[in-house]
PAGU-25306 format. One line per 10 residues: number of its first residue (from 1); their letters; for each residue x, y, z of C-alpha. Coordinates in Angstrom, 3 decimals, always signed. Layout:
BEGIN
NUM) A) X,Y,Z  ...
END
This chain:
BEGIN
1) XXXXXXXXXX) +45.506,+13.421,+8.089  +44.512,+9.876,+8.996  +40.852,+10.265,+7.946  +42.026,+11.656,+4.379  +44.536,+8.750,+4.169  +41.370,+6.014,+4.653  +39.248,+8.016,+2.119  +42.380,+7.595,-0.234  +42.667,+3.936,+0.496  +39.030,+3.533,-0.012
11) XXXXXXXXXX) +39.242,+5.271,-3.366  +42.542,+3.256,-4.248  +40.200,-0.058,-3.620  +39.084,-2.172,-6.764  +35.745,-0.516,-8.134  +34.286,-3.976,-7.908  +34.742,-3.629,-4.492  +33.795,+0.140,-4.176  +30.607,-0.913,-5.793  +29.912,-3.616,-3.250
21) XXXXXXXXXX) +30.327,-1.427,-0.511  +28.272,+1.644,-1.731  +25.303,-0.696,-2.175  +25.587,-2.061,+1.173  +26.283,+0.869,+2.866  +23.338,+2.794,+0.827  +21.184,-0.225,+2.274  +21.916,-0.302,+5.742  +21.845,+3.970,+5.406  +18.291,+3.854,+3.913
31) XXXXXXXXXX) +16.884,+1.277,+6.745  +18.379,+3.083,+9.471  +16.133,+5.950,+7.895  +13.423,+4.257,+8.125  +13.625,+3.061,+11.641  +14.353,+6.518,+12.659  +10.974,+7.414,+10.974  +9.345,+4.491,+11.734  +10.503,+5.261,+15.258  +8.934,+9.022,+15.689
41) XXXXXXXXXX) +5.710,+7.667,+13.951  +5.604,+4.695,+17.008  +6.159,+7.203,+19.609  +3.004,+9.203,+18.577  +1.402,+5.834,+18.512  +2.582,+5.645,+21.891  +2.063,+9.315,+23.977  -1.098,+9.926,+21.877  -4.037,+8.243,+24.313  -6.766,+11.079,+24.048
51) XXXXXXXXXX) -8.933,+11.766,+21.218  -7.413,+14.773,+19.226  -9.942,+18.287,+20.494  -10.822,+18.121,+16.237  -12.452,+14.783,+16.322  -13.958,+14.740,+20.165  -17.426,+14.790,+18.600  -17.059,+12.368,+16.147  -14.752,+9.930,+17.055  -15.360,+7.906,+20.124
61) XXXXXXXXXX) -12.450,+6.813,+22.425  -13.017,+2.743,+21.890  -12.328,+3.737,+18.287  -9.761,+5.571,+19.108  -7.870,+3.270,+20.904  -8.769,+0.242,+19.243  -6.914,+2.181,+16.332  -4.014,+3.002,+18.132  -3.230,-0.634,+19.684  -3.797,-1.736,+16.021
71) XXXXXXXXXX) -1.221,+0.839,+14.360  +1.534,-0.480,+17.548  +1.345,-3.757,+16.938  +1.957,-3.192,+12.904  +4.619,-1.088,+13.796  +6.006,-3.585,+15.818  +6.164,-6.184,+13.216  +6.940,-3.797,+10.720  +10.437,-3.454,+12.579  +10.887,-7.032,+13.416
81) XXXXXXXXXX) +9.769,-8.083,+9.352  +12.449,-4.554,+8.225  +15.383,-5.909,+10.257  +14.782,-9.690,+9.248  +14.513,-8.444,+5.815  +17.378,-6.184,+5.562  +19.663,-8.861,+7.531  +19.155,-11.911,+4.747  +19.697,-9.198,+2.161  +23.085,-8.555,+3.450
91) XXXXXXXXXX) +24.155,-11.922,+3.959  +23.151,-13.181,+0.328  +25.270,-10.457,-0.827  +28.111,-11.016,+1.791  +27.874,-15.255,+1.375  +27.207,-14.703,-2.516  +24.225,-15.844,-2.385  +23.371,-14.753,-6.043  +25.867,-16.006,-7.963  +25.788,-19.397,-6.398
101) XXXXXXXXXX) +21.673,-19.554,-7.268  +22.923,-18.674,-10.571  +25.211,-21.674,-10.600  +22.861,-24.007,-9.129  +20.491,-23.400,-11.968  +22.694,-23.834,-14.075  +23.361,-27.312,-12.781  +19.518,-28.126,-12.954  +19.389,-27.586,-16.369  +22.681,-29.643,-17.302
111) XXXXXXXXXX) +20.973,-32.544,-15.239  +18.114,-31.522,-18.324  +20.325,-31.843,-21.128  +20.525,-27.249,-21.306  +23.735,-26.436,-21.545  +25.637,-22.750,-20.754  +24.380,-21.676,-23.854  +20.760,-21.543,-22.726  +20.788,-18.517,-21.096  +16.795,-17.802,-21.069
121) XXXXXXXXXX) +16.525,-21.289,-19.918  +19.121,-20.700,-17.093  +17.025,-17.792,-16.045  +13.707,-18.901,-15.966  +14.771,-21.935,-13.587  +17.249,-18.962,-11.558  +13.668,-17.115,-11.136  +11.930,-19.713,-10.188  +14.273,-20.905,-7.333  +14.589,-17.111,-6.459
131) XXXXXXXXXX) +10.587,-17.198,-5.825  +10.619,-20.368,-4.346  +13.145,-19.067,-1.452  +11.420,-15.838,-1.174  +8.204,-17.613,-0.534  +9.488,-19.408,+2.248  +11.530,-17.356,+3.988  +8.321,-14.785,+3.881  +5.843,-17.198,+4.528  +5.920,-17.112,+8.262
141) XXXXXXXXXX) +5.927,-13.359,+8.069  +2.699,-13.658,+6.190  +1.270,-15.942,+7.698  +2.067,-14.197,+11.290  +0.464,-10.891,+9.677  -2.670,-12.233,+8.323  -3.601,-14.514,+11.313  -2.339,-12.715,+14.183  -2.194,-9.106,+13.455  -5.402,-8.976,+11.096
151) XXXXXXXXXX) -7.343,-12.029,+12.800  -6.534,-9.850,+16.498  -7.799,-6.540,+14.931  -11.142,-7.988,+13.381  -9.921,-7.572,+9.375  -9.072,-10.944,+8.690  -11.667,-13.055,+6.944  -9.542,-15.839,+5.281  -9.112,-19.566,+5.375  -5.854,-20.501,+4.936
161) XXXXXXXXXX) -6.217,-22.109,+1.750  -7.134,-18.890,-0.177  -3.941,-16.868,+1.750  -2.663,-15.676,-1.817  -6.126,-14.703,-3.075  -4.838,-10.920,-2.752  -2.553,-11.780,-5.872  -5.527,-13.428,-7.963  -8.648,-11.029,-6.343  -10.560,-10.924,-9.444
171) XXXXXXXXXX) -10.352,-15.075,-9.082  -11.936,-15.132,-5.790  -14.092,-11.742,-5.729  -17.494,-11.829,-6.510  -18.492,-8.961,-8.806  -22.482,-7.909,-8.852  -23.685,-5.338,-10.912  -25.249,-2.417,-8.058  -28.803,-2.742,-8.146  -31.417,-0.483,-9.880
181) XXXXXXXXXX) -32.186,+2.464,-6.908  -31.407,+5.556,-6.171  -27.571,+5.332,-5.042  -27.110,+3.934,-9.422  -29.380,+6.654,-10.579  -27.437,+9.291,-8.374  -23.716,+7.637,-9.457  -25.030,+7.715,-13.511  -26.415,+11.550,-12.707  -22.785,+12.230,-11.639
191) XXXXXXXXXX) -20.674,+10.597,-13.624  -22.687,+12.551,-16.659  -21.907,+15.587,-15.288  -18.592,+15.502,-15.584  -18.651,+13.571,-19.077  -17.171,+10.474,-17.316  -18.525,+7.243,-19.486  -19.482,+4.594,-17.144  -20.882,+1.852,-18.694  -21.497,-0.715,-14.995
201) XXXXXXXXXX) -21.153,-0.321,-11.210  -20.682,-3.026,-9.656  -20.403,-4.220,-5.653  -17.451,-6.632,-5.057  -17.693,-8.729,-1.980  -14.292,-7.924,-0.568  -15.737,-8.742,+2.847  -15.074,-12.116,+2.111  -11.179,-11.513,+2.556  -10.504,-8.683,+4.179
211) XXXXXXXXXX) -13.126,-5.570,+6.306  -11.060,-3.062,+4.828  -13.215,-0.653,+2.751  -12.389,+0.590,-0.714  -13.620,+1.760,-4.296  -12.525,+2.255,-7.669  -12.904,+2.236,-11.153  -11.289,+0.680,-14.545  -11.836,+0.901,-18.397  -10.159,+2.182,-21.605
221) XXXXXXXXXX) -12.270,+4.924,-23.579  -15.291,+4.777,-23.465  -15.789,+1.879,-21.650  -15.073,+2.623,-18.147  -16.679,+0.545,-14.600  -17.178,+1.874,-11.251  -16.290,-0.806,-8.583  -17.724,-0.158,-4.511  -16.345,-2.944,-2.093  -19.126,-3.881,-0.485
231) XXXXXXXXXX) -17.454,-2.834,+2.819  -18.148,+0.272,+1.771  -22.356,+0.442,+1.478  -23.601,+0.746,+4.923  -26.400,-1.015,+3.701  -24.405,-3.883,+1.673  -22.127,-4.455,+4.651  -22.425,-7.954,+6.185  -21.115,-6.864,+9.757  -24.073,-4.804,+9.967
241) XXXXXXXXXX) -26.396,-7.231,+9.649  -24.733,-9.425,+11.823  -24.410,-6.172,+14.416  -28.120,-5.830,+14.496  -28.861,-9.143,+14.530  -26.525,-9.381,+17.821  -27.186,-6.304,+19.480  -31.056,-5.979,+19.004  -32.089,-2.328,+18.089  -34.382,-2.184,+20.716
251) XXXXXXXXXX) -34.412,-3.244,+24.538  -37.483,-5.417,+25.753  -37.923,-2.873,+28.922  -36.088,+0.121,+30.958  -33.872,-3.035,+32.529  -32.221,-3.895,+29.336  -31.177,+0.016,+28.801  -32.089,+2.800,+27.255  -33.046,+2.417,+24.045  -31.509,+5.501,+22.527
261) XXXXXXXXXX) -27.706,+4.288,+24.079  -28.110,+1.279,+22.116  -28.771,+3.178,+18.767  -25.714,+5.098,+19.560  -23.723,+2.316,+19.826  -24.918,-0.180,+17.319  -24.482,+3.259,+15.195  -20.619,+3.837,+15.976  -20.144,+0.124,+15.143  -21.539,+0.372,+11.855
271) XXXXXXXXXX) -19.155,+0.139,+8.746  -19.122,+1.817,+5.557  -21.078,+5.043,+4.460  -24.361,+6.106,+3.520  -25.458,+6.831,+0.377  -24.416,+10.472,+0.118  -20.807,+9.809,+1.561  -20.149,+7.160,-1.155  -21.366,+10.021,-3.591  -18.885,+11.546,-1.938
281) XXXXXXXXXX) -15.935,+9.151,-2.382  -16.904,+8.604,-5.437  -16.613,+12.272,-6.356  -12.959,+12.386,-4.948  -12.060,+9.378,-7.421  -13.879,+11.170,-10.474  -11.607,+14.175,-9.124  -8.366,+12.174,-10.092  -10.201,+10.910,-13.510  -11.509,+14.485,-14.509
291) XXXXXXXXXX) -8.264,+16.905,-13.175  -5.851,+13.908,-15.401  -4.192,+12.233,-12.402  -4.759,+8.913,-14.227  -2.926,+10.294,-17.603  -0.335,+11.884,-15.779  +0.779,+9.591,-13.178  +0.778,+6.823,-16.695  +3.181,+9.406,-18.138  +5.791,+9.836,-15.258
301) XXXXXXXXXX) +5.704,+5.650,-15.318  +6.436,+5.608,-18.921  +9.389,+8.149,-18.633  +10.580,+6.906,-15.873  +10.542,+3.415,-17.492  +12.158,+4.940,-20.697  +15.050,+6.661,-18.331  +15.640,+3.475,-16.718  +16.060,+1.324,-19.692  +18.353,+3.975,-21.440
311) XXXXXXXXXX) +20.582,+3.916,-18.342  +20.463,+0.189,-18.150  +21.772,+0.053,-21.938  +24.599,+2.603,-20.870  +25.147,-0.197,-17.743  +25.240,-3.636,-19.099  +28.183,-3.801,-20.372  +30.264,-2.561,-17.340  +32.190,-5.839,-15.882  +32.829,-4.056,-12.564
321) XXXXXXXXXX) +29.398,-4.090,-11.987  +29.034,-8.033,-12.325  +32.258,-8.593,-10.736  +31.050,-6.507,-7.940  +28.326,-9.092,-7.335  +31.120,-12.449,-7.617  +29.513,-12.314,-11.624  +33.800,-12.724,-12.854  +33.317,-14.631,-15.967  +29.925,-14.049,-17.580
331) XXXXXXXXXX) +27.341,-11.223,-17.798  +23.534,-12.913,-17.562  +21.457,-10.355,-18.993  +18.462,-11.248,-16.281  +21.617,-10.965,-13.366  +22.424,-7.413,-14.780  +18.731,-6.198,-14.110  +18.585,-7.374,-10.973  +21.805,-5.430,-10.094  +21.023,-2.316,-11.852
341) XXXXXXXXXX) +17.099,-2.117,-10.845  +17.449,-3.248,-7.849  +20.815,-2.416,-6.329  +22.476,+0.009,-8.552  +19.225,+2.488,-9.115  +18.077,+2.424,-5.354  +19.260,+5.630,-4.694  +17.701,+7.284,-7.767  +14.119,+5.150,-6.783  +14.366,+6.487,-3.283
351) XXXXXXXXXX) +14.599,+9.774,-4.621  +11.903,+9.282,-7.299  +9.491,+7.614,-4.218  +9.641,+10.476,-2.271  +8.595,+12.841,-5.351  +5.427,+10.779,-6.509  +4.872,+10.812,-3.151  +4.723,+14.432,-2.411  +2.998,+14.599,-5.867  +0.234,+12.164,-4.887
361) XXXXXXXXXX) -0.489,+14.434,-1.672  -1.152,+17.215,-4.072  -3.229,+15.194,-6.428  -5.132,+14.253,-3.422  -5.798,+17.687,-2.099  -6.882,+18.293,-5.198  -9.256,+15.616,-5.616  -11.024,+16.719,-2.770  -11.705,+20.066,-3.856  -12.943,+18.646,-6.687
371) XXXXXXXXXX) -15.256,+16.447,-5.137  -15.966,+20.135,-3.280  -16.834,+21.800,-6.379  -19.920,+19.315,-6.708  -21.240,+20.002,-3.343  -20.132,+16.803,-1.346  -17.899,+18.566,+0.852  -19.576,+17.912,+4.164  -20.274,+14.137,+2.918  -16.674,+13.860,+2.317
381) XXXXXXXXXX) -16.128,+15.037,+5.241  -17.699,+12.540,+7.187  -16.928,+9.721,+4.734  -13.393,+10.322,+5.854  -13.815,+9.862,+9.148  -15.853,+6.871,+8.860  -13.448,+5.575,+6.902  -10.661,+6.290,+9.097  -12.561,+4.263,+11.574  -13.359,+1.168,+9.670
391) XXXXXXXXXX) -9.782,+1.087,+8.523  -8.451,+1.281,+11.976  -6.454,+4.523,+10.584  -4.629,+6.426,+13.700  -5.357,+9.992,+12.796  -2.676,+11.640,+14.018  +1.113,+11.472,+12.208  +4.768,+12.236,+13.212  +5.094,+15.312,+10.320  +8.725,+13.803,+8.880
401) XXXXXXXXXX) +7.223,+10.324,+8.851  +3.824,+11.476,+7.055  +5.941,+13.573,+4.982  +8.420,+10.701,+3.871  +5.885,+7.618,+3.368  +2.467,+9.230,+3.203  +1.092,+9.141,-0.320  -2.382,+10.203,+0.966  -2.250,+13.198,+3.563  -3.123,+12.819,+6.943
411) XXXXXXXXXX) -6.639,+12.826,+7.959  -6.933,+16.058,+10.222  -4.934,+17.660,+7.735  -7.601,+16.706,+4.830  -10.987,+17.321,+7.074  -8.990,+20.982,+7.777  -8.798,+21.691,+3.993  -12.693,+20.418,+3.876  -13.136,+22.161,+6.692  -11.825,+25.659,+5.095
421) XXXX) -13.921,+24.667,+2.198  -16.932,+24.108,+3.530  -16.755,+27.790,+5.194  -15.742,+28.953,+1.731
END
């Protein structure tokens, strides 16, 4: 009877105040998730020491382990960054920390001669305080990642001054076009194949910033460019050369070792793939291009966009929904987006995350087989380890948290598929 009467009371409560608490508790709900996820995921991370039986021949355990210590310590800060994150979001609700930014802006333009009516002016200097605070407060957090986790792990390559080069890359990248060889002539024979029109390939220098490897392409029409971090090209890779340089290929006499130990491990420390394995990650991308991953995933955005605004037309004019947030005698336009997109949707986005998620496993799957159908199933195969290993990628996965936050599947449950495949 008692439980019924505080559901009552709750109910009976101001909807301003109904609101409030929904958000908040949907908040602290949705983090707790997390955690809980975050916390199976750490625990593999944790028990999982050995090589898995599936990669004993081609992973070594220094990989291995290197890749595990890597994936605890972002786990780690992952759950320090989440709590720090979700506690300030709480208390600038709680303290009304919005509306008062609100009115402080709205002081710093009278002190410019802008009165109440300038509402666009109001919101651009409300934004720009907003950014400033968010850059602060997340600077050490930054800062702490890219120097300490990154620099620790070998994938940091920055100075400090270029720390926000990740939001300007094409600033600070240098693009090349790929030289005239046999890895262009095989990427053009390819690409023609399946009737995609490249026009350039180019190698970025991404090693500059980061020793993460990647690849990609842009372009409307007709016009389109493949782009291969140079991370990627065994042979473009700078920590090669610096590997062989350092290690020496070959020993001076029996004392300094055998020589074919040395090749093995100057071999395992190599990054990026050779020629045929970037065929064959190339292949997977052309996958997405030629099966309409590109055109569909732009659709979902746009309808999803075009939901969104609809609902926020429905929304605006609610005053509950502004009073919920200590908004009791105007209605910003710019203050009800950020409470409808970013509070009031949040369950519907969770919802929609986990979909494109599951969606992007299956476009990925799919991908692969494509890159199957040309014959580069074994060189995907191997790509994907390598990879795996230059990315410091822990291959094996807590099922709920892969599930939940992978948009790419696992790696042992991709070289299976390739695996089947290949016997296919």
């Amino acid at each position: 009877m008692g439980m019924w009467a505080s559901l009552d009371a709750l109910w009976e409560m101001p909807a301003e105040k109904r609101i409030f608490g929904a958000v908040l508790l949907f908040s602290w709900t949705v983090y707790l998730w997390e955690t809980f996820l975050a916390q199976r995921q750490r625990r593999i991370y944790k028990t999982t020491t050995h090589v898995p039986p599936e990669l004993g021949q081609i992973m070594d355990s220094e990989t291995f382990e290197k890749s595990r210590l890597y994936q605890l310590d972002k786990s780690t800060f992952s759950f320090w960054s989440g709590l720090y994150s979700e506690t300030e979001g709480t208390l600038i609700l709680l303290f009304g920390g919005i509306p008062y930014l609100w009115r402080l802006s709205g002081r710093f333009c009278g002190y410019a001669g802008f009165g109440p009516e300038y509402e666009i002016t109001q919101s651009l200097v409300f934004l720009l305080l907003a950014t400033l605070f968010s850059a602060l407060t997340g600077l050490p957090w930054s800062l702490y990642n890219t120097f300490v986790i990154e620099e620790k792990h070998g994938f940091n390559q920055q100075v400090l001054v270029t720390i926000y080069a990740d939001y300007i890359a094409p600033l600070f990248d240098k693009f090349t076009p790929l030289p005239e060889g046999k890895l262009k002539e095989e990427i053009e024979v390819m690409a023609k194949s399946i009737d995609f029109p490249l026009t350039k390939v180019y190698v970025v220098e991404g090693s500059k910033r980061s020793s993460h490897s990647n690849a990609y392409f842009y372009g409307f029409f007709k016009n389109k460019r493949i782009v291969l971090f140079d991370t990627l090209l065994e042979e473009y890779s700078v920590l090669n050369k610096d590997i062989q340089e350092d290690s020496g290929m070959e020993p001076r006499n029996e004392e300094e070792g055998n020589s074919e130990e040395i090749k093995a491990k100057v071999k395992n420390k190599k990054q990026g793939c050779k020629n045929e394995e970037v065929l064959a990650v190339l292949g997977h991308e052309l996958g997405h291009w030629k099966l309409g991953h590109t055109v569909k995933n732009i659709i979902i955005s746009q309808m999803n966009s075009f939901l969104c605004f609809f609902l926020f037309a429905v929304l605006i004019g609610r005053k509950e929904l502004f009073a919920a947030f200590g908004f009791y005698d105007s209605q910003p336009t710019l203050i009800g987006l950020l409470i409808i997109f970013q509070f009031i949707f949040s369950p519907y986005n969770e919802v929609l995350s986990f979909c494109l998620t599951v969606l992007s496993r299956r476009f990925e799957f799919q991908a692969d087989a494509f890159a199957k159908k040309l014959g580069k199933a074994k060189d995907l195969y191997s790509a994907l380890i390598k990879l795996n290993k230059d990315n410091l990628g822990f291959p094996v996965s807590d099922w709920l948290f892969s599930m939940w936050h992978y948009s790419h599947p696992p790696l042992l449950e991709r070289l299976q598929a390739l695996k089947t495949m290949k016997q296919h």
